[in-house]
N, C-alpha and C positions, 0 to 999 in steps of 0.2 A: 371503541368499536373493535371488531372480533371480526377476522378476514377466514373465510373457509375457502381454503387454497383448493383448488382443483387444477394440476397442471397434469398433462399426458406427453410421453415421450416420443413424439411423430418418430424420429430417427436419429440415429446413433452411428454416424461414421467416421474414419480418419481421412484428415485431409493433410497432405503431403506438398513440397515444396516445388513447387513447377517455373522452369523442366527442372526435372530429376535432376540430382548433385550426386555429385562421387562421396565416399565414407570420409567424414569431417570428426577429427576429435577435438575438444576444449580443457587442459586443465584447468582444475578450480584455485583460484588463488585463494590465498587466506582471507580476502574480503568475502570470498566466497564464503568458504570453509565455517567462517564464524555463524555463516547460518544453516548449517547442514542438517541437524536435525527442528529446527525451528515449525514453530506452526505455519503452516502456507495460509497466503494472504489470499482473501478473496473480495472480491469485488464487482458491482455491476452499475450499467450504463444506459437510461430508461432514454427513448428517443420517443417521442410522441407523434402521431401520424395518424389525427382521428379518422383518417375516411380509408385507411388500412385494412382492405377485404382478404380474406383467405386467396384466394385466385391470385391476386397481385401482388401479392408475397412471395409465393412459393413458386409462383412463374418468373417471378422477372426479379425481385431484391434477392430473395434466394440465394438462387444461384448467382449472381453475380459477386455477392457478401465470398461465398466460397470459393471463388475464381479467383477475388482481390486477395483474399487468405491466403492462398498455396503461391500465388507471387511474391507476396510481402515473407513468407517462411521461406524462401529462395534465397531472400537477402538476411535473415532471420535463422540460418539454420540449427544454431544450439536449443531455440524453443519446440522442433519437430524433433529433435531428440531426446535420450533416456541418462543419467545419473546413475552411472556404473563406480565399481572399483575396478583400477587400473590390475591387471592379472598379475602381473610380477611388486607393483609397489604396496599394492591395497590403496592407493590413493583414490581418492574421487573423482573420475573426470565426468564432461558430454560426451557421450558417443553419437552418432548421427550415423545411419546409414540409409541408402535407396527405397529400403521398406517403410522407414520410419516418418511417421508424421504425427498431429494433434490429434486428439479425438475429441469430436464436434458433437456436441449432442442439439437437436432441435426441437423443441417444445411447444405446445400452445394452452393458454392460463385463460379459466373464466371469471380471474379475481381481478378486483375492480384494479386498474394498471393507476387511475390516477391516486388512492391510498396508498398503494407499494412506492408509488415514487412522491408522495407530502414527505413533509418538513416533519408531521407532527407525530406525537409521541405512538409509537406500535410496537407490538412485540417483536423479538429480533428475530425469530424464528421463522416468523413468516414471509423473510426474506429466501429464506434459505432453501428453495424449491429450485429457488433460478440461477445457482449457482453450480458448477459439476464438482466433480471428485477427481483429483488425480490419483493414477495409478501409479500406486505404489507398494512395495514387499520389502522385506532386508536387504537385498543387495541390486534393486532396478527401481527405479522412480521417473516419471515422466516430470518434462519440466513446465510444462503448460497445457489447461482442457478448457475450452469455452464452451458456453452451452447461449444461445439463441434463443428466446421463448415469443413467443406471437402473442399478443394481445389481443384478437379482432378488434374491427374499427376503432383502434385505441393507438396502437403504437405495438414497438415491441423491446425488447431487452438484450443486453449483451452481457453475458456473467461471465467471467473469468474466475479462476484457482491458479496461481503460483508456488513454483517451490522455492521461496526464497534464494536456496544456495544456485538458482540456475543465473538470476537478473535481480538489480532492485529495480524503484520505482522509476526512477530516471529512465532507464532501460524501458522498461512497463512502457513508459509515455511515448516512446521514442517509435516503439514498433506499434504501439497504437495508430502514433499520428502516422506513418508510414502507411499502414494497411486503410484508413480512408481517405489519403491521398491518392491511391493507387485507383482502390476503389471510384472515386469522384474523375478521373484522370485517364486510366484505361479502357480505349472504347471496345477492348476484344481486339484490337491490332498484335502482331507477333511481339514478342517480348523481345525481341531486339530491338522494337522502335519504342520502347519503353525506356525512360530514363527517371530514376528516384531521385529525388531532392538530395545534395553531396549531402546536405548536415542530417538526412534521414538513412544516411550510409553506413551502419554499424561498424567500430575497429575492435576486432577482437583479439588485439596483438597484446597476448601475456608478457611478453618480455618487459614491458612497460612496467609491470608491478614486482618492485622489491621488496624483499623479506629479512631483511637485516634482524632481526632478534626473535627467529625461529619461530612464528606465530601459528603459523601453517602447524606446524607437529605440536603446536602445546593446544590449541584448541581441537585438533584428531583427541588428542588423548583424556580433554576434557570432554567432548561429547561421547567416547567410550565410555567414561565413567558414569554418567548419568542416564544412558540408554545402557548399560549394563554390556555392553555390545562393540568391540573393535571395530565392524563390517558394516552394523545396519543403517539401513537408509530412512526407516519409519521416523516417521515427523514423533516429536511430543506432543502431547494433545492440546494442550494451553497453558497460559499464565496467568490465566484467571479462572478459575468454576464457581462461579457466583451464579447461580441457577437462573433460568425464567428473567430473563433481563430484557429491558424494552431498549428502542431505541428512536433516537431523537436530530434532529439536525437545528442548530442554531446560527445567527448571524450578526457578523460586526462590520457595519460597514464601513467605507473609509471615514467617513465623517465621524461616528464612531471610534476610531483607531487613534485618528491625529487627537480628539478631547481627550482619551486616555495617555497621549504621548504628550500633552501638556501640561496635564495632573503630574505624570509622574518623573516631569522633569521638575518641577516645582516641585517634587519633596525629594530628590534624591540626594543623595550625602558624598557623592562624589560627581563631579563635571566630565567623569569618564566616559558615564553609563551608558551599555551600548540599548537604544532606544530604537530597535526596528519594529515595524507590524510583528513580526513574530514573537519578541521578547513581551510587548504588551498584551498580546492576545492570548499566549501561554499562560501568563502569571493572572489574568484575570481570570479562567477559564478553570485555574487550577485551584484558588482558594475560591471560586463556588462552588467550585465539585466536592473540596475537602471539606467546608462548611457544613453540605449539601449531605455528606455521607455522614457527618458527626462523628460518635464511638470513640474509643480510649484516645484523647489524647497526643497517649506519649507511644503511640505507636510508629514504626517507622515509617518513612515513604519512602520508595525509590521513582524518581523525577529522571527520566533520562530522555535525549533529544537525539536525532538520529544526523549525523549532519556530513555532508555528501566532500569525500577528500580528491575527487577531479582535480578542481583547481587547488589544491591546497598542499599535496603531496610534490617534492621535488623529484625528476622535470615534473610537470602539470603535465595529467592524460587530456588528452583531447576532448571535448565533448563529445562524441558524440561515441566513445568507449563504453562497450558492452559489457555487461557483468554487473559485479558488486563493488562500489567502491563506496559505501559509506562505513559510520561507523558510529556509536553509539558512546554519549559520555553526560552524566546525568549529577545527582546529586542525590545524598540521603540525608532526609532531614525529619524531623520528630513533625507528626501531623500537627502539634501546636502551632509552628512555624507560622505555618498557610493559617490557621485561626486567628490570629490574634488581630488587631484591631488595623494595623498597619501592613498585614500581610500582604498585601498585594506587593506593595511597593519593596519589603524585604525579599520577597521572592525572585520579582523584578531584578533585582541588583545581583541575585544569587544564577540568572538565567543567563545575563548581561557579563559576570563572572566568567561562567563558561566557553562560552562564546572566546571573548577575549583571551582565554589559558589556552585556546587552538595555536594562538601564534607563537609558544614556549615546548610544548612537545608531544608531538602528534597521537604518539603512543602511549604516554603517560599512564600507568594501569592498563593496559589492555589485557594482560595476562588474567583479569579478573573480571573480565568483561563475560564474559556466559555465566559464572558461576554468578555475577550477579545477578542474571536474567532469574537464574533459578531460585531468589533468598523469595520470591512471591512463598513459597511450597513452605517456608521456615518461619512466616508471620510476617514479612514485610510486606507491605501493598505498593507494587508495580504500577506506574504509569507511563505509557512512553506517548510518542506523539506517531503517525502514522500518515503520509500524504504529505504534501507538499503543496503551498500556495503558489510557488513557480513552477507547478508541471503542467497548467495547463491544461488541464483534464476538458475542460470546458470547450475545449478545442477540436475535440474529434469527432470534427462536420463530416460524417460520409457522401453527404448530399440534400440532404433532408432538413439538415441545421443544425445548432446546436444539442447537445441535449440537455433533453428536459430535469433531469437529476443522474449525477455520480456521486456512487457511494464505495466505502469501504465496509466490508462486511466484518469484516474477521475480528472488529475490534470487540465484537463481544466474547473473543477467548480469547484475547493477550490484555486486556484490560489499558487498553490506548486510547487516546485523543484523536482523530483523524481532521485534516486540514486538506479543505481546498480554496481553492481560488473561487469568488464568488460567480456564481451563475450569468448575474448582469451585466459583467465585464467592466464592472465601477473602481474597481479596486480592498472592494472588501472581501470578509474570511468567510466559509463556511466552515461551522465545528461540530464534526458528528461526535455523539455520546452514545453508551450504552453503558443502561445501567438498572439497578431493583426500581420498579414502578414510585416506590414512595419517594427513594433517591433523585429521580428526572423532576419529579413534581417538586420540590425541593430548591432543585438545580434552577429550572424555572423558573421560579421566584425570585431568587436571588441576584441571578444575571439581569432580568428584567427592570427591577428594583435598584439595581446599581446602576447601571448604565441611567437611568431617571436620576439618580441623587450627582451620578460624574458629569 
């Protein structure tokens, strides 16, 4: 089926953090830093609300959605801010001042809301209406733009664009659940009898993060070199250009999860293996896709997991720490690997590996960490994983309910896996794919197929 987008741009303003804040600056730590020229992630949020007229949107959710916004940026203020260099360092901070806020764009779409938000296979492109753009040039970038589109009597949308180096996804979830708690919460009383949940309280205390092996200034100088550019702020465009790619949502549910976490204790070769939802759902997901894509071989793959150092760095940040603190540590293996008859389960054990080498040295390789982002461009094929099953996403009830689908957008230019938490609140995974039409059809098959023979 073939979706003919029709979306029109009602309005386009910034929304700023209320009341007003005095000038706020952030430096970027190196967790930051490591994703400074990165592709910005985007993503959106379909809420369904069939009897959703024109009038009762833009009178009454509306503006309210925008009221919750500029309170939730009050507690929030590095996202109404811009991704400057610092004037005398050249470093990168937030800058925040009294004028600065998001820019919100509002839409409304006559394409059908319930195909935009299926499970089933469409092209990825016809997501991409309902998502904004951030602004950005070589030396100012903005760190967050939503765009809002109306559905008539259908529901409507929340699309988001991130710049990576401002927040990860923990951050993402954090100020999400914050602004539809507000929203559900604030009846329009003054904002002093307003009080946010402590653990929706963002810490933005940099002192927290140490830099013991100069990480900060070796990755400045490696995105210098690959943007050609000491200063610039322009994102790279992707890690994937595999053209005209569809996209697909699939699902493992926990009953699902545990048969696979039984299979694959029964063939593992060591009593070690760490055997969580995540390590099975990777490794199955992974040699259907490899399978699914075919071609040489003995081509490389880069397998990398993005996995969040809060609790893991000494002292532990707190949770509910603002910024970037993950960090990405993967594996390169010949696409044979994932083929071969047993590959699930060797893979397994190589994911299960990983995992486990967190607790011997945090940083191990990191000096090599971007340059490997970029061997995609030198014949290695990129995969990383995108989303998190613990964040939740399913979570953010403005009042309405849950919603009806979250999605990550972006993985059809970094060439990722995306992971959320299932819909139903059962305990199983959703796995978004994007990939060449004959490649899903493929993928299809084989996951289906399998999971009947496990």
């Amino acid at each position: 089926m073939a979706l003919n987008n029709s979306v029109t741009i009602v309005e386009t303003c910034q929304v700023s953090p209320f009341p007003a804040s005095e000038e706020f600056s952030l430096p970027l730590t190196f967790f930051d830093v490591f994703w400074l020229n990165f592709p910005s992630v985007d993503g959106i949020l379909f809420y369904e609300i069939t009897d959703l007229e024109p009038f009762l949107f833009y009178s009454t959710i509306l503006p309210k959605l925008k009221h919750s916004l500029s309170l939730a940026l009050f507690h929030y203020l590095p996202l109404a801010g811009r991704i400057r260099r610092h004037a005398e360092s050249n470093k990168p901070i937030i800058f925040y001042n009294p004028n600065d806020g998001i820019i919100l764009t509002i839409a409304e779409s006559d394409a059908d809301f319930n195909y935009l938000s299926t499970d089933e296979v469409r092209d990825a492109k016809e997501s991409h209406p309902y998502v904004p753009k951030l602004s950005i040039t070589d030396t100012d970038a903005s760190v967050l733009a939503v765009q809002m589109t109306l559905f008539p009597n259908k529901g409507f949308s929340i699309g988001y664009t991130m710049h990576h180096a401002g927040f990860d996804g923990k951050s993402l979830a954090m100020f999400m659940k914050a602004w539809s708690y507000i929203y559900k919460h604030c009846d329009g009383n003054e904002i002093s009898q307003f009080q946010l949940l402590q653990e929706l309280v963002p810490s933005f205390d940099r002192t927290l993060i140490k830099d013991p092996y100069g990480l900060e200034k070796l990755f400045l100088q490696q995105w210098a070199a690959i943007t050609n550019s000491k200063s610039s702020l322009k994102l790279i465009p992707g890690l994937c250009t595999i053209p005209n790619v569809v996209r697909a949502t699939f699902h493992l549910t926990r009953e699902n999860i545990n048969n696979l976490k039984k299979i694959f204790a029964s063939q593992q070769m060591s009593n070690q293996l760490h055997l969580s939802a995540f390590v099975v759902t990777c490794s199955y997901v992974l040699v259907c896709r490899m399978k699914a894509r075919g071609g040489d071989r003995n081509r490389k793959v880069d397998f990398a997991i993005a996995v969040d150092y809060r609790g893991l760095i000494d002292p532990p940040l707190p949770g509910n720490y603002f910024g970037n603190c993950i960090f990405y540590h993967g594996m390169m293996e010949s696409a044979r690997e994932f083929m071969e008859a047993n590959g699930v389960f060797a893979v397994a054990e190589k994911i299960s590996g990983i995992i486990k080498g967190l607790k011997k040295n945090l940083f191990e390789g990191a000096e090599e960490k971007i340059l490997e982002m970029k061997n995609s461009e030198r014949g290695v094929e990129h995969i990383g994983v995108a989303g998190s099953p613990q964040l939740n996403v399913y979570g953010n009830d403005f009042g309405w309910g849950r919603p009806k689908k979250v999605e990550i957008l972006s993985i059809d230019r970094t060439g990722s896996i995306s992971l959320n938490e299932s819909r139903d609140g059962k305990g199983g995974v959703e796995i978004g794919l994007a990939m060449p039409r004959h490649e899903m059809e493929a993928f299809a098959s084989l996951f289906f197929s399998g999971l009947k023979a496990f």
